[in-house]
N, C-alpha and C positions, 0 to 999 in steps of 0.2 A: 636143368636150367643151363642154355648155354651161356658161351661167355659175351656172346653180343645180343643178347636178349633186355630188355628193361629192365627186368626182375636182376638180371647181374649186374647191370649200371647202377643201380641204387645201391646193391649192397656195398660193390666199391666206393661208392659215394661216402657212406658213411664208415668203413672201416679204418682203424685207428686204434691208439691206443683209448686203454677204459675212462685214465684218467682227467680227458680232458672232452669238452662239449665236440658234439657233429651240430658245427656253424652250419648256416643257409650258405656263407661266402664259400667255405671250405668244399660244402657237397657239389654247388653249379660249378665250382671250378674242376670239382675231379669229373663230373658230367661233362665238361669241355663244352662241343656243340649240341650235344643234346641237351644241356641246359637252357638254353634260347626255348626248348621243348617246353620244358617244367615250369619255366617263368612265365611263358605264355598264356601255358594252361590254369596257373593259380591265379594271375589276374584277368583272366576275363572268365571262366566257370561262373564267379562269387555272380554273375550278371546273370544266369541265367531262372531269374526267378519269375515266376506267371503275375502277368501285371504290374502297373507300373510301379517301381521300389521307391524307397524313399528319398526324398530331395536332396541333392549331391553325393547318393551312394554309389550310383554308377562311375562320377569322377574319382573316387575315393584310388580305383581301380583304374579307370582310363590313362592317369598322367605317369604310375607307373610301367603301366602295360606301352603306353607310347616311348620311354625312356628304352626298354628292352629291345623294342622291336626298332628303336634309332639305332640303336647298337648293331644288331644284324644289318641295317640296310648301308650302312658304313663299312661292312664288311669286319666287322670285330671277331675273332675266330671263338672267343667265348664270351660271356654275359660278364659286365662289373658291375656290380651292387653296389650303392653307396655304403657309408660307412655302417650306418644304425641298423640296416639289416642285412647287410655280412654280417654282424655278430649275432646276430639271433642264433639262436641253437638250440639244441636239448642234451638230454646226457646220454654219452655212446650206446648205452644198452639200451635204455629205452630206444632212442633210433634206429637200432639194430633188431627189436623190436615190432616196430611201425611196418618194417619193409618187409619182417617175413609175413605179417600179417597183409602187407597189402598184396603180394607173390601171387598168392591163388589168382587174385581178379587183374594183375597185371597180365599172367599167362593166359588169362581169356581174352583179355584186351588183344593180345599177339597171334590167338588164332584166326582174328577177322583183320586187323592191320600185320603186318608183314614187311620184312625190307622187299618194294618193290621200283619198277623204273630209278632206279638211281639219283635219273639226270635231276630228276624234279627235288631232289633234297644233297646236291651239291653245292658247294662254296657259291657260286655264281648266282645260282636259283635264289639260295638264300637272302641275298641282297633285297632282291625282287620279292619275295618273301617279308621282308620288315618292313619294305616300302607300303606294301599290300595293311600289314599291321598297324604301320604309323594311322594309316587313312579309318581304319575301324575303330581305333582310341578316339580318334576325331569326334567318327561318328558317335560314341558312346556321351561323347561330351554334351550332345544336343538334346535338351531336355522333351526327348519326344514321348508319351507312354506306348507300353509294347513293343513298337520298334528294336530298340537295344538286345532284346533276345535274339536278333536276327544276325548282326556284327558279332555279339557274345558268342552265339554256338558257330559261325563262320570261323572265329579264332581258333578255338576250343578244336575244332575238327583238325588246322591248321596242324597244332599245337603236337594233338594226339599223331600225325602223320609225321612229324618233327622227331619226335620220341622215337617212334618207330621205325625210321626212314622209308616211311610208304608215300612213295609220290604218287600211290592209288588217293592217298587218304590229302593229300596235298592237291591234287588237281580238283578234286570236290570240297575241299574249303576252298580254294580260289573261288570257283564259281559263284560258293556262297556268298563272300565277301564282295563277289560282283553285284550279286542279289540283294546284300545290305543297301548296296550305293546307290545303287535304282531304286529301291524304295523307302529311304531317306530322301532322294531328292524329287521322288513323285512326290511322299507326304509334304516337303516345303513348298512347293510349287504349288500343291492343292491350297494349301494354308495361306500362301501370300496372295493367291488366286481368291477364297472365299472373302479375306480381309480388305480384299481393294487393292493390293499393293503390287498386284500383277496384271 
């Protein structure tokens, strides 16, 4: 396990002493930038379910996910949680725990993602990158069915090239998140079209 791999971010994430919880606040913050990664990916994943979920669960997740991804387009160099979850936590072992169990399938994760082009998960990109986020929180907000999968796994791709600093895996969520936007705004344009209103 190297030391710049995910699998050793996490573990420094929660290392500490036994006696006291690994907070959410404590771990995004020793993640630094890769944190924007983690936060990303837990709120928009929960979207990625077959058909349409239930009434305001996608927002559940959108107004979070937009607050994160305001953060990066501000240029914030790491994520601030508000208060009630920074303190979430669990207890060091168990967390310690969590992360070698998750190791195997993060080191698979890392044989198809890779640190690759840089430029595309630098400080600057990154801006560009939440702005990109802000806009699929939006979208998630619009109560379309099926749709939402398309922004959800566009993020989620995002997310996963964040972690990993692969601007392979960042150029093909952009795309995607372009693909959201076109087809969010075909679906209203059809809808306001069928309704009369266009």
């Amino acid at each position: 396990m190297s030391d710049g791999s995910m699998a050793a971010a996490f573990a420094r994430a929660v290392d500490g002493p036994d006696d006291a919880k690994a907070t959410l606040g404590e771990m995004v913050a020793k993640l630094e930038s890769r944190g924007y990664g983690v936060l990303l990916f837990l709120f928009a994943a929960p979207n990625l379910t077959p058909g349409p979920s239930l009434p305001g669960f996608s927002t559940i997740f959108a107004l979070p996910l937009a607050l994160i991804a305001a953060q990066m387009a501000l240029g914030i160099d790491s994520p601030k949680l508000p208060g009630f979850l920074a303190r979430l936590g669990v207890a060091r072992v168990r967390a310690r725990g969590i992360v070698a169990y998750l190791t195997p399938a993060l080191n698979r994760v890392e044989k198809l993602l890779r640190p690759r082009l840089p430029a595309l998960v630098a400080a600057p990109m990154r801006r560009f990158i939440g702005a990109v986020a802000i806009v699929e929180a939006i979208l998630l907000l619009i109560p379309l069915p099926f749709l939402p999968l398309i922004p959800s796994a566009a993020t989620t791709i995002l997310a996963l090239g964040l972690m990993a600093r692969d601007g392979v895996a960042v150029a093909i969520g952009l795309a995607a998140c372009a693909a959201a936007a076109v087809a969010f705004t075909t679906a209203l344009i059809w809808g306001a079209s069928a309704l009369g209103l266009a």
